[in-house]
Biopython code that builds the backbone (N, CA, C, O; Angstrom):
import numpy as np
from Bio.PDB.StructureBuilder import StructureBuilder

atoms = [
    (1, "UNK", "N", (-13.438, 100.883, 160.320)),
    (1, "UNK", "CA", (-12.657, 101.817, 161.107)),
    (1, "UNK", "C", (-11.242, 101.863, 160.531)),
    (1, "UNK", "O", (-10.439, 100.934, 160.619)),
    (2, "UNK", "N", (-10.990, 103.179, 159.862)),
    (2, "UNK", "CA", (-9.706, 103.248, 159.750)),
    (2, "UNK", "C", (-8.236, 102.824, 161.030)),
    (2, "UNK", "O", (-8.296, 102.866, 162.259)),
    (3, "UNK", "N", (-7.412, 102.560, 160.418)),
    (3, "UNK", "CA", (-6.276, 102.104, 161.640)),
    (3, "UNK", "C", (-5.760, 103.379, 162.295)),
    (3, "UNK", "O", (-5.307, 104.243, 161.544)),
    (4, "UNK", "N", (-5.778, 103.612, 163.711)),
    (4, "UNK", "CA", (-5.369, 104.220, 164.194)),
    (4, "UNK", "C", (-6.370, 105.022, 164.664)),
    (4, "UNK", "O", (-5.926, 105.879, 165.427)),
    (5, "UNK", "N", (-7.777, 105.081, 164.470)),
    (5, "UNK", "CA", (-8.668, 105.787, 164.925)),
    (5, "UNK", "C", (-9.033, 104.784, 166.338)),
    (5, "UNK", "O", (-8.822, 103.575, 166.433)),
    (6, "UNK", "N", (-9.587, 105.614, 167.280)),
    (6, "UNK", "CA", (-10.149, 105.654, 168.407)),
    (6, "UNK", "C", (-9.186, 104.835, 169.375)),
    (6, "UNK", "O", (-9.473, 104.016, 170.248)),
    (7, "UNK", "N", (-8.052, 105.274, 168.981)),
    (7, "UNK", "CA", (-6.649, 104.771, 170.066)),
    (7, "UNK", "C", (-6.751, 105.838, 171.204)),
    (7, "UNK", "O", (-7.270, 106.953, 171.260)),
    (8, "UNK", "N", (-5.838, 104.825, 172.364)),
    (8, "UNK", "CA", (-6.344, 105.202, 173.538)),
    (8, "UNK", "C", (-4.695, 105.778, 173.273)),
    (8, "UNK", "O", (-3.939, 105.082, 172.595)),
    (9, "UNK", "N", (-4.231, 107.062, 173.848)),
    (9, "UNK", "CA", (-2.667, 107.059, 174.291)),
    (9, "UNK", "C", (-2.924, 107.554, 175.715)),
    (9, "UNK", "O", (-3.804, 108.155, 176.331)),
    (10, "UNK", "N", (-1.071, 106.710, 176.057)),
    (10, "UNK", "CA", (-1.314, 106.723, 177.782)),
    (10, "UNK", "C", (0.357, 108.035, 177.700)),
    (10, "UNK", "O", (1.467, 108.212, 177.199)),
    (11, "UNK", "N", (-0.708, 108.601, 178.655)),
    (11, "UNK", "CA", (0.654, 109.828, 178.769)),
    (11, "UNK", "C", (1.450, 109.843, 180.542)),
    (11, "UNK", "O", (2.646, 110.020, 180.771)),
    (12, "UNK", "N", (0.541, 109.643, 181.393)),
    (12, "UNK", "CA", (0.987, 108.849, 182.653)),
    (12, "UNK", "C", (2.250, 108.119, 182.462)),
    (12, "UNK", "O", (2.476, 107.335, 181.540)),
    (13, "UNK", "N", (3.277, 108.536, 183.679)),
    (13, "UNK", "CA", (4.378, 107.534, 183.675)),
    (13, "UNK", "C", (4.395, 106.220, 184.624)),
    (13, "UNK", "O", (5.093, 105.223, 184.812)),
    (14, "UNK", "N", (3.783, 106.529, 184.873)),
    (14, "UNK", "CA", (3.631, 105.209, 186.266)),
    (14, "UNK", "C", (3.043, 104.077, 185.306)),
    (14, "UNK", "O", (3.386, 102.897, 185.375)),
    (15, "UNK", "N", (2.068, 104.614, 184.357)),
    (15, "UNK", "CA", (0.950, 103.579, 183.922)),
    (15, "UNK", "C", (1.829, 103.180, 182.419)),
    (15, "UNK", "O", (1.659, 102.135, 181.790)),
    (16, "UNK", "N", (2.601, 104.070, 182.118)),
    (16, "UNK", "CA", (3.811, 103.731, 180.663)),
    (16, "UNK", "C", (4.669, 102.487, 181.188)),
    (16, "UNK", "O", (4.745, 101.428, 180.565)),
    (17, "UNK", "N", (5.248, 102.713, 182.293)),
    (17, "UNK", "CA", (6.256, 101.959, 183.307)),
    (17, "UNK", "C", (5.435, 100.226, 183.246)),
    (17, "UNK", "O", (5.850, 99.111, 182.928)),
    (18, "UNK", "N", (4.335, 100.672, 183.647)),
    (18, "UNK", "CA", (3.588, 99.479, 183.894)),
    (18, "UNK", "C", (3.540, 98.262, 182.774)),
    (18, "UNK", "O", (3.922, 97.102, 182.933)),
    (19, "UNK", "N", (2.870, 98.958, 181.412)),
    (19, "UNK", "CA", (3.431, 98.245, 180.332)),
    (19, "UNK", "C", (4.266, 97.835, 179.948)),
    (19, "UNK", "O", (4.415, 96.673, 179.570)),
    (20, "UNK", "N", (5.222, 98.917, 179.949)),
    (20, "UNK", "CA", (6.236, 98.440, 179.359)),
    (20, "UNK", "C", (7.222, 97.213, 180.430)),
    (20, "UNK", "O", (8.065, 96.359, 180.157)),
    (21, "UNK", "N", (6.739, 97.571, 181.398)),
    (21, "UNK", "CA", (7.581, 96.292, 182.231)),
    (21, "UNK", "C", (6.707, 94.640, 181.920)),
    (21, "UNK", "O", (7.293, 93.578, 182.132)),
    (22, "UNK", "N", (5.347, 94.697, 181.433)),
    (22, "UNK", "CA", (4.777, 93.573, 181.390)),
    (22, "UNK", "C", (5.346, 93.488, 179.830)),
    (22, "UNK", "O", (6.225, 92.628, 179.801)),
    (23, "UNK", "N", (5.139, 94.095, 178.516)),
    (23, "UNK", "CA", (5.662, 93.795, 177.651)),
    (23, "UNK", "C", (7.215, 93.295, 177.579)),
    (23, "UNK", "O", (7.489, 92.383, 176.798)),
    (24, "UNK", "N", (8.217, 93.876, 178.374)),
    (24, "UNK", "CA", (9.071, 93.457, 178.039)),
    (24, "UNK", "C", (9.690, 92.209, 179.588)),
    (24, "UNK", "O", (10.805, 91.729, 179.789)),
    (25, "UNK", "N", (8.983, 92.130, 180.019)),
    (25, "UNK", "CA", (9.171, 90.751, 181.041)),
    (25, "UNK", "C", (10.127, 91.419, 181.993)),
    (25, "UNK", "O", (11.258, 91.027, 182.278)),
    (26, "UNK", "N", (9.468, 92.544, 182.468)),
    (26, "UNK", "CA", (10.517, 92.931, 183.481)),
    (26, "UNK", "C", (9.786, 93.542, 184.909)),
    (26, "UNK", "O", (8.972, 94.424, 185.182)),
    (27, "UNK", "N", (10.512, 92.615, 185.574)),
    (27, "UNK", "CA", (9.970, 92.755, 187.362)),
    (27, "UNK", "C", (10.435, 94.193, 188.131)),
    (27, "UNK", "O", (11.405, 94.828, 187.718)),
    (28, "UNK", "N", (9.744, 94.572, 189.134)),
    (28, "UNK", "CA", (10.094, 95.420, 189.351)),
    (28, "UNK", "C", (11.569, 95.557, 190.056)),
    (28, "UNK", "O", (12.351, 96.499, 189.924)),
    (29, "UNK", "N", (11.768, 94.202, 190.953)),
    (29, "UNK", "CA", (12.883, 94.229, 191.457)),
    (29, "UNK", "C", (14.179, 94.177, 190.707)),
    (29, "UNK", "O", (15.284, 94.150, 191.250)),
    (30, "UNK", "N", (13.877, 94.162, 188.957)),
    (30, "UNK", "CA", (15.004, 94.145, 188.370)),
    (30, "UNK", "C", (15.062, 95.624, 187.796)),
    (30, "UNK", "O", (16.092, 95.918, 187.189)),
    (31, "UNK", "N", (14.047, 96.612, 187.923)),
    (31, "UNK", "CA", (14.220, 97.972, 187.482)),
    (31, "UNK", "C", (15.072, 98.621, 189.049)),
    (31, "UNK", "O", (15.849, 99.576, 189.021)),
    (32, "UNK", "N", (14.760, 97.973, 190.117)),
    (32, "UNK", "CA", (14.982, 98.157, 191.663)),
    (32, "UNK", "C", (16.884, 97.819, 191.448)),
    (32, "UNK", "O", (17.871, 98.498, 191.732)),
    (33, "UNK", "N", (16.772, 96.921, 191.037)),
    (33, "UNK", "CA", (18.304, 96.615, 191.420)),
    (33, "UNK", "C", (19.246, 97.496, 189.925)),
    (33, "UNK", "O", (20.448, 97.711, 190.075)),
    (34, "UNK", "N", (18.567, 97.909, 188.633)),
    (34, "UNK", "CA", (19.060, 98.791, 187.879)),
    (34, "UNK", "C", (19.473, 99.931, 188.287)),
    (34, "UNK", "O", (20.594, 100.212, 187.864)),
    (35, "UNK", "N", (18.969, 100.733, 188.982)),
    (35, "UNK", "CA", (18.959, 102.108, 189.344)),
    (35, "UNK", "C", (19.634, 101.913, 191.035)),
    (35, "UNK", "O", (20.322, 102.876, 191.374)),
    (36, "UNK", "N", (19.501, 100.800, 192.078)),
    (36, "UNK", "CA", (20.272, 100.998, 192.964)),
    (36, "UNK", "C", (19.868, 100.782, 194.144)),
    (36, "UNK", "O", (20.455, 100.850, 195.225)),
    (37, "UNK", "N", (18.356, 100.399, 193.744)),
    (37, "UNK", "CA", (17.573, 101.329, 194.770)),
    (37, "UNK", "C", (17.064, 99.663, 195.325)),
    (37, "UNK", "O", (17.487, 98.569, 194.951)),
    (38, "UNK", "N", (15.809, 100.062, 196.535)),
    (38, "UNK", "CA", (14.786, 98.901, 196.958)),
    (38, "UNK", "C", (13.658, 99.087, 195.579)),
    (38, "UNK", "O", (13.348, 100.072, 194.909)),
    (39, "UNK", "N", (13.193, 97.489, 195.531)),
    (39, "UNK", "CA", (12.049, 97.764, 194.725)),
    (39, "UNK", "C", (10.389, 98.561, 195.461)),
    (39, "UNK", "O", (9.423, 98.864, 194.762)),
    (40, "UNK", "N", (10.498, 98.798, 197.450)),
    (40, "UNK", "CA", (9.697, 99.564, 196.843)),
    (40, "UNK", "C", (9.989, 101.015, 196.819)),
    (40, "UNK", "O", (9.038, 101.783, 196.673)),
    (41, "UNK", "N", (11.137, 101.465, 196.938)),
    (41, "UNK", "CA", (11.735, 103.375, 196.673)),
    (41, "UNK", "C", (11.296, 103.334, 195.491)),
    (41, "UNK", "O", (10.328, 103.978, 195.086)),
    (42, "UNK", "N", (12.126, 102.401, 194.696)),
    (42, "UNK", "CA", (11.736, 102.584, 192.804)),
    (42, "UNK", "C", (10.204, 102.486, 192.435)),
    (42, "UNK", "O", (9.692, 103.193, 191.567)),
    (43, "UNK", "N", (9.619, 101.679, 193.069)),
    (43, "UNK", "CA", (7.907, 102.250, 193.068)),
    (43, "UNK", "C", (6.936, 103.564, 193.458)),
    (43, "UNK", "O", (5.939, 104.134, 193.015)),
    (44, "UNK", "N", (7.750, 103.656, 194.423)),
    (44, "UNK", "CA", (7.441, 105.005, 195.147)),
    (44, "UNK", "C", (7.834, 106.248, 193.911)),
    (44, "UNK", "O", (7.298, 107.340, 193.720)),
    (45, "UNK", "N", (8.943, 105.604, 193.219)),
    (45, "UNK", "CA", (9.654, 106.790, 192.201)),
    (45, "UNK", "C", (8.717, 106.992, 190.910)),
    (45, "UNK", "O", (8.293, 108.051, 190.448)),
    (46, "UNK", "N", (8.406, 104.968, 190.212)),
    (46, "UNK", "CA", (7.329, 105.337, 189.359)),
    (46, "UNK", "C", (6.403, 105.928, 189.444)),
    (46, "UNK", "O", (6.052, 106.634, 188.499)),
    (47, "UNK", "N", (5.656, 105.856, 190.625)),
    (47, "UNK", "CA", (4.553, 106.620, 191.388)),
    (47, "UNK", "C", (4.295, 107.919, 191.716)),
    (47, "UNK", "O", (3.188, 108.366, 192.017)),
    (48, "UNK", "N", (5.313, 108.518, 191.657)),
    (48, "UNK", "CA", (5.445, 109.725, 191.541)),
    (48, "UNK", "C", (5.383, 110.592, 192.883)),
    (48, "UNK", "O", (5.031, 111.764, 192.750)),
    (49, "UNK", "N", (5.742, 110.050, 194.375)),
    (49, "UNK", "CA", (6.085, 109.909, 195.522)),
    (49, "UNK", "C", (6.686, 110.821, 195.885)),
    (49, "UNK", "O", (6.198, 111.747, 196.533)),
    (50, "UNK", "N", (8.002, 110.717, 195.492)),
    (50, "UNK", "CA", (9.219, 111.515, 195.426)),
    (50, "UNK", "C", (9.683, 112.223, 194.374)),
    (50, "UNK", "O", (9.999, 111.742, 193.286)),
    (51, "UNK", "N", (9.743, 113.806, 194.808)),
    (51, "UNK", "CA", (9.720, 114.483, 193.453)),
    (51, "UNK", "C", (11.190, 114.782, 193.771)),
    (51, "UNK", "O", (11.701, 114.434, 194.835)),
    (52, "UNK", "N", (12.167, 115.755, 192.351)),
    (52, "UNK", "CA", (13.493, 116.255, 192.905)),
    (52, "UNK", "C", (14.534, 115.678, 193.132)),
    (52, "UNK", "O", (14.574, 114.567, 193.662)),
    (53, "UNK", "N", (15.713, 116.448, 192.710)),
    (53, "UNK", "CA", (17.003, 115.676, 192.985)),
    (53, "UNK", "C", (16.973, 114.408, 192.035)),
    (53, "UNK", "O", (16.650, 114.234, 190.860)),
    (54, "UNK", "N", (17.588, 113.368, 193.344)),
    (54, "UNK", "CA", (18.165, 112.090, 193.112)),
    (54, "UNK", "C", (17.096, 110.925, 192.430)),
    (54, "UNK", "O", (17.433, 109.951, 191.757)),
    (55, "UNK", "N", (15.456, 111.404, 192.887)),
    (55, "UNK", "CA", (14.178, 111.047, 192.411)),
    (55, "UNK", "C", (14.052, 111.198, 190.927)),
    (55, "UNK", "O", (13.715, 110.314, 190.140)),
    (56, "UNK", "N", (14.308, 112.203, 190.702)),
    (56, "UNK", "CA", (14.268, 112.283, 189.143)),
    (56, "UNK", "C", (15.152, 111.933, 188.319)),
    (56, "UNK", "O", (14.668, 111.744, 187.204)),
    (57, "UNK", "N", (16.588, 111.711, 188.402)),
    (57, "UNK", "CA", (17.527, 111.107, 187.809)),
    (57, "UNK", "C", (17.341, 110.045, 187.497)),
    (57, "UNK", "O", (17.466, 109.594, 186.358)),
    (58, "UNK", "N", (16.682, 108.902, 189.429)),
    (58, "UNK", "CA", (16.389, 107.372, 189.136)),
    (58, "UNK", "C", (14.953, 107.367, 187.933)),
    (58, "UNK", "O", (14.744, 106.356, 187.263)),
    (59, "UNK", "N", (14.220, 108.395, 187.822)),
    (59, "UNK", "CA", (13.208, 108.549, 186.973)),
    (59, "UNK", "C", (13.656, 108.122, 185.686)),
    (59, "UNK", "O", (13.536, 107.033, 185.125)),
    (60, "UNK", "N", (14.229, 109.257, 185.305)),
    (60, "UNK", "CA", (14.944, 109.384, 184.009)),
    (60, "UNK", "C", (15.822, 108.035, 183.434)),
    (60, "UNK", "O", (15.770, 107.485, 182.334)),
    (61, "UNK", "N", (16.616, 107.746, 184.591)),
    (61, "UNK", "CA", (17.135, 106.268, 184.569)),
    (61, "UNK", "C", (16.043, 104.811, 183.991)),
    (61, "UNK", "O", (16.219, 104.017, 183.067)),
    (62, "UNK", "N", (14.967, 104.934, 184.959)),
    (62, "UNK", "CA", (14.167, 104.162, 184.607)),
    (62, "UNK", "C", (13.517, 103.727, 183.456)),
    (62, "UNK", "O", (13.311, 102.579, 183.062)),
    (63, "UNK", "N", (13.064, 105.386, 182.714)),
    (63, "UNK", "CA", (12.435, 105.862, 181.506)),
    (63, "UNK", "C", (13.560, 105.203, 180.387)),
    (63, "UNK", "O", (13.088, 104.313, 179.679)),
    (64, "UNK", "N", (14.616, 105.458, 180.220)),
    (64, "UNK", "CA", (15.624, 104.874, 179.657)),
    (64, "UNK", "C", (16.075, 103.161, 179.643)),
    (64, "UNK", "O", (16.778, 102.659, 178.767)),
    (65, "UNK", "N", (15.476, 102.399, 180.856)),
    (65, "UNK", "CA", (15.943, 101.004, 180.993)),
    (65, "UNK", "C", (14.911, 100.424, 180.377)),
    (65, "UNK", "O", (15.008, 99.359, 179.769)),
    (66, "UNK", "N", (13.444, 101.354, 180.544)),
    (66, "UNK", "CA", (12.770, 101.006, 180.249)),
    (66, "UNK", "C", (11.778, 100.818, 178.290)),
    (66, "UNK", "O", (10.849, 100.263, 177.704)),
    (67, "UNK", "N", (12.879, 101.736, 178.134)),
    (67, "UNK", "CA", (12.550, 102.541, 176.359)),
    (67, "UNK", "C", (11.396, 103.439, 176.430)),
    (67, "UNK", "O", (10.692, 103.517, 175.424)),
    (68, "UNK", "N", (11.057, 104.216, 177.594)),
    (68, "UNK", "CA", (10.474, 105.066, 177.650)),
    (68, "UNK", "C", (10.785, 106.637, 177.050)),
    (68, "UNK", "O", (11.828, 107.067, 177.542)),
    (69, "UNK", "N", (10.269, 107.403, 176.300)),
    (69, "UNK", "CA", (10.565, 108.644, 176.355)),
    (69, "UNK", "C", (10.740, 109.423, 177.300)),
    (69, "UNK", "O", (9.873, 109.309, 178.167)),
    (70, "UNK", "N", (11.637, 110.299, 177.529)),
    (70, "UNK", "CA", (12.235, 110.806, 178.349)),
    (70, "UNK", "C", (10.853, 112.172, 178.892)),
    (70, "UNK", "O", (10.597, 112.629, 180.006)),
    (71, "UNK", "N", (10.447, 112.357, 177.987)),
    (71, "UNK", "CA", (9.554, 113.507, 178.222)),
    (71, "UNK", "C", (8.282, 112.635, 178.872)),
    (71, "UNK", "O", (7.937, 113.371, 179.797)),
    (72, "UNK", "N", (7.604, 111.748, 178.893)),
    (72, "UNK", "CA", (6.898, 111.094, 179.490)),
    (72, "UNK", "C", (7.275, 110.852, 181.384)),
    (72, "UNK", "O", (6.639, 110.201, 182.212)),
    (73, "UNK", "N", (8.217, 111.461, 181.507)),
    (73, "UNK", "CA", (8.748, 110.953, 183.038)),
    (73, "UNK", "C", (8.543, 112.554, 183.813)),
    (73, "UNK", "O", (9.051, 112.808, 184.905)),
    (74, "UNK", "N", (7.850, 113.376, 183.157)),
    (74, "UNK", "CA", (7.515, 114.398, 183.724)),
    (74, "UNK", "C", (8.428, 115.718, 184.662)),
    (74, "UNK", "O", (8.005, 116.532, 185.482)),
    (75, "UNK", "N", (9.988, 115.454, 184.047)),
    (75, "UNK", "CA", (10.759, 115.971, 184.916)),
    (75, "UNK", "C", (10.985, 117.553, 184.099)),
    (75, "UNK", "O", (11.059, 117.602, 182.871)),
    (76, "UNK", "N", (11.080, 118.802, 184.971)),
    (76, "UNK", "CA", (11.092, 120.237, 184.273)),
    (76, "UNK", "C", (12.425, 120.125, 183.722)),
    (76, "UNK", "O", (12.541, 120.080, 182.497)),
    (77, "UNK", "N", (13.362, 120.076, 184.403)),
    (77, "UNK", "CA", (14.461, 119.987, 183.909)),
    (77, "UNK", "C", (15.463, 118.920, 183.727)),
    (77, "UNK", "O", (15.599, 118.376, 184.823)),
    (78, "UNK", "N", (16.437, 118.219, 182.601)),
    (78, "UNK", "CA", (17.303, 117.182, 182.624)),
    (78, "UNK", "C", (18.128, 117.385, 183.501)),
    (78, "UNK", "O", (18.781, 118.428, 183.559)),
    (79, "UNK", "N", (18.277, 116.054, 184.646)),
    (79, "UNK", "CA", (19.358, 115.766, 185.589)),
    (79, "UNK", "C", (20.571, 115.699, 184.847)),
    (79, "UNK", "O", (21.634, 115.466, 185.422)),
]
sb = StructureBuilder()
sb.init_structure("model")
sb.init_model(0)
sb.init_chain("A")
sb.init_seg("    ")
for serial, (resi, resn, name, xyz) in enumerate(atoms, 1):
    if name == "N":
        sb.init_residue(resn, " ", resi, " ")
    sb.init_atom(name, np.array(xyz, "f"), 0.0, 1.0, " ", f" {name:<3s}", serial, name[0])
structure = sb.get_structure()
C-alpha cells in the first residue's frame, strides 16, 4: 500500500477538537478557561449547540488555541 492511500480525513469540528486536545494534552477546562467561558458552554460550542455571534468567535478562538484550521470550524463568515 502506497503511503497515504486509504486515509481516513476528519472534516467534523467537534471530532478535530477532540484530537487535537488528546494529542496535544489539553483538557477541556483549559480550552474553557482560554476563551472565558464554563467548560461545559465551550462544549456545547465544540458541539455545535450554539450557532452565531459570540458562539462563533469562541469557535474560531478555539480552532486557533487549538491549531485547528479555521475553515474546519464551519463558520460562513469571519468574526
Amino acid at each position: 500500500m502506497k503511503r497515504g492511500e486509504n486515509q481516513m480525513y476528519i472534516t467534523n469540528f467537534a471530532e478535530l477538537a477532540e484530537v487535537m486536545m488528546k494529542r496535544k494534552h489539553i483538557k477541556l477546562k483549559e480550552v474553557a478557561e482560554y476563551i472565558g467561558t464554563s467548560a461545559v458552554y465551550a462544549r456545547h460550542v465544540i458541539d455545535g449547540f450554539y450557532k452565531g455571534g459570540k458562539a462563533d468567535s469562541y469557535k474560531l478562538e478555539i480552532a486557533d488555541f487549538l491549531g485547528i484550521d479555521r475553515k474546519y470550524a464551519n463558520i460562513k463568515e469571519e468574526v
